[in-house]
N, C-alpha and C positions, 0 to 999 in steps of 0.2 A: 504494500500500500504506500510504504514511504517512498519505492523506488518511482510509482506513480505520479505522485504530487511532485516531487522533482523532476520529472520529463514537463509537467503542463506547467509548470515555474519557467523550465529554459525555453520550451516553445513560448510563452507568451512574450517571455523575453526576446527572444531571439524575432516576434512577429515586430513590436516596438520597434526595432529599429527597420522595417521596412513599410508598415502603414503607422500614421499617425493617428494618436487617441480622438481628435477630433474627428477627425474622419468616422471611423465608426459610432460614434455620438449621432452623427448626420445621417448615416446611412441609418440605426436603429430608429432612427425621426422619421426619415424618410419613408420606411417600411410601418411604421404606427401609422403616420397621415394614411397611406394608400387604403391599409386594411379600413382604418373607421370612413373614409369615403365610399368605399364597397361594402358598408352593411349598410346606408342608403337604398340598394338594390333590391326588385326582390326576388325571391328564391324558392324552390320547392325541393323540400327535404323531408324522409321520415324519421317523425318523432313516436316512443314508445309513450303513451299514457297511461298513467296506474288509474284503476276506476276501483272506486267501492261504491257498489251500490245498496242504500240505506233500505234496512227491510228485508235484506234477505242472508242466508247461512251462507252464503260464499266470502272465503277470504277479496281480497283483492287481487286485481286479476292485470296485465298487462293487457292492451290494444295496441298492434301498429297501424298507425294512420300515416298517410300522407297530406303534410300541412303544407300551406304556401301562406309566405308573408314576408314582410321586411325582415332584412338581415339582422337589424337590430332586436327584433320583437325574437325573433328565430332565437340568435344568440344568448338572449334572457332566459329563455325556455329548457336552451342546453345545459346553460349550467348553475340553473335553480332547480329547486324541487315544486316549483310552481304546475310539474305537469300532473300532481296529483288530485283526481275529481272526484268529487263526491254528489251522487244523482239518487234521488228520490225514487224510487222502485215505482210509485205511481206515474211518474211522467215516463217509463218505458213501453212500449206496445211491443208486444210478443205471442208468441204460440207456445201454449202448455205442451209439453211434450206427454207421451203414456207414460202412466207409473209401471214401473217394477215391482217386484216384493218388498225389495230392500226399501225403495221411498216407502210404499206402506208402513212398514216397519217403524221408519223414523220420524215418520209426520211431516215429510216432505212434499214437494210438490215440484218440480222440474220444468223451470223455462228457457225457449231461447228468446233471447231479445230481438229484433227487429234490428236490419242495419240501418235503417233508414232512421230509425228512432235513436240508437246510439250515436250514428254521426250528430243527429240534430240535439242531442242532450250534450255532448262535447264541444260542440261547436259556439253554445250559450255559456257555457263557461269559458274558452281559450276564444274571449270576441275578438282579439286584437290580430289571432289569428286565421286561416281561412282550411277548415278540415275538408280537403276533398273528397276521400275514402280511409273504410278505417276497416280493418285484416278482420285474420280469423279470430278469436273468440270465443271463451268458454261458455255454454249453458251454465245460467243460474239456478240455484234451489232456495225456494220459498218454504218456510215453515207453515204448515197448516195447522190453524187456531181451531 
């Protein structure tokens, strides 16, 4: 490890004497300006979103969606925890699936959600950005009262 930091000691040294420290000051400027000018732009990227939906026995569950929006808005999304929604189990439309034994059993009740209803319950929460399609997705279980 010692012999490590004494090679990036004599390279850095040895770089010194053939670019100048301002120089790379300018150039790291230069390279900061460009990128925040290109998150101006905008962009369509896939983002994973956690969903828990309120009202029913499922853990939380990832979605990949395909989002499009400004770089900046995009950027926030990447690397906060802002992508985590929380949706009201009534505002989902879906199709009960048949029970099994085992729901019998547990007092369950097995839906799948509607994609059309998911994109449009995700897409009220992330308004800044624009959900064009959102992947595959696990069936929910509802508790029956």
């Amino acid at each position: 490890m010692k012999k490590i930091k004494e090679y990036i000691k004599r390279w850095f040294g040895w770089l010194r004497h053939y670019v100048s420290p301002v120089f790379v000051v300018l150039l790291v400027s230069a390279f900061v300006l460009w990128y925040i000018a290109k998150l101006g732009y905008t962009y369509t990227t896939d983002l994973n979103v956690k969903i828990k939906v309120s009202g029913s026995e499922s853990e939380r569950f990832e979605v990949p969606c395909v989002v499009e929006g400004k770089g900046t808005n995009l950027f926030g999304y990447v690397i906060s925890a802002a992508r985590r929604v929380n949706i009201p189990l009534g505002e989902l439309v879906g199709e009960e699936l048949p029970r099994d034994g085992a729901d019998s059993l547990e007092g369950v009740r097995r839906m799948r959600i509607g994609e059309t209803s998911l994109q449009n319950a995700i897409s009220v929460r992330l308004s800044d950005i624009k959900i064009i399609s959102v992947g595959d997705y696990p069936e929910i279980k509802i508790k029956v009262e």
